[in-house]
C-alpha positions in Angstrom: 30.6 41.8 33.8 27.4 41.9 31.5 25.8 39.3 29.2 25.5 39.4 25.7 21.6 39.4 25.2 20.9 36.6 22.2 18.0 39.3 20.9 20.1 42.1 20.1 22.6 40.4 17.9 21.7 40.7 13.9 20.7 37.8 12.3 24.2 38.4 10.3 26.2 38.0 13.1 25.1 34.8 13.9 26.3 31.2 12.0 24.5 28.3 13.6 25.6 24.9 12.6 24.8 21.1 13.5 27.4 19.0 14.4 26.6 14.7 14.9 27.6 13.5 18.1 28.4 9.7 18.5 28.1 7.1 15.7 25.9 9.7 13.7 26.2 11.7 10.4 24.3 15.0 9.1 22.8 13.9 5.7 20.5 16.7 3.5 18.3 14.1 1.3 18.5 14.5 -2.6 15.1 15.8 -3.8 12.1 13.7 -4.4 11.7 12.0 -7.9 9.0 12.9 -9.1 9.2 10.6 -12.6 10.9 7.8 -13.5 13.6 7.9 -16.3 11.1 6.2 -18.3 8.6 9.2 -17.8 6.1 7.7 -15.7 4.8 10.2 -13.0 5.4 9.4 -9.4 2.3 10.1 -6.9 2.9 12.6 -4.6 2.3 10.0 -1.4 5.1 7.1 -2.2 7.0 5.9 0.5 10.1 4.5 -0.6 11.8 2.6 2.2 15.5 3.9 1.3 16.2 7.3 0.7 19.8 9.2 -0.8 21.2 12.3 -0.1 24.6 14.3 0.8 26.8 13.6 3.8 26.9 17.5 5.0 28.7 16.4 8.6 30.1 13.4 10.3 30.5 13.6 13.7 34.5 13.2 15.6 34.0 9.7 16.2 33.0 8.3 12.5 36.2 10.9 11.6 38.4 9.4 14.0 37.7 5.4 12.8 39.1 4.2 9.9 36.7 1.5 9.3 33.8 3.6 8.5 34.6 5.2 5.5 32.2 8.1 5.5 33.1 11.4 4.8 31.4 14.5 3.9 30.0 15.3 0.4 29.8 11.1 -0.2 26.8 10.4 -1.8 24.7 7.9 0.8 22.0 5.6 0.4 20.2 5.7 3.7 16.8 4.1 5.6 15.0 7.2 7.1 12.9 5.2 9.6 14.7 6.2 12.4 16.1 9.7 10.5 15.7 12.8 13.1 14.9 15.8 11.5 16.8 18.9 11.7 14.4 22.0 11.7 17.4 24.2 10.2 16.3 25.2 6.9 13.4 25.4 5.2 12.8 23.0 2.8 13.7 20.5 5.9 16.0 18.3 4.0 18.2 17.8 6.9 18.4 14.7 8.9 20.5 13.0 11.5 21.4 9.6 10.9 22.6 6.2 13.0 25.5 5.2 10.9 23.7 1.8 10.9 20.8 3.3 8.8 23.4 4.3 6.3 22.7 1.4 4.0 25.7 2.2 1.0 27.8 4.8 -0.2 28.4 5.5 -3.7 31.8 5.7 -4.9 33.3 6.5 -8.4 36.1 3.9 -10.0 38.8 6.5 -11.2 
């Protein structure tokens, strides 16, 4: 019986995701603002307390209770104090989140 060795698969071969575990969602944060819709120009260093972004994961048990109603793709508003991030891609956009750092969720009336 012999091991696959990790090194000699192609980078092709490989898909590596990030799946939440426990009360936690996968969140990649919208882009910075960099100017307001009035035009003024953002500095580079402003910390905003509250951050938004994608839902790009929920973990089993926030998809298994039906009174958090989170789902992927909603549109989140989230505090990023306590945000771990996810070294997965490069612009490092990626974040796990406590669902009780998930402040709102934006929702379209239809």
């Amino acid at each position: 019986m012999s091991a696959i060795d990790p090194k000699s698969e192609s980078s092709k071969d490989v898909f590596e995701t990030v799946e939440p575990i426990g009360k936690r969602v996968l969140i990649r944060k919208d882009e910075d603002k960099k100017e307001t819709k009035g035009g003024i120009r953002l500095p580079d260093n402003i910390e905003i307390p509250t951050i938004t972004g994608r839902i790009v994961a929920v973990s089993a048990e926030i998809e298994s209770d039906p009174m958090l109603p989170l789902k992927k793709y909603d549109k989140v508003l989230f505090n990023p104090k306590n945000a771990i991030p996810v070294d997965f891609e490069g612009d490092n956009r990626l974040f796990v989140i406590d669902i009780e750092n998930v402040v709102a969720v934006f929702r379209r009336n239809k």
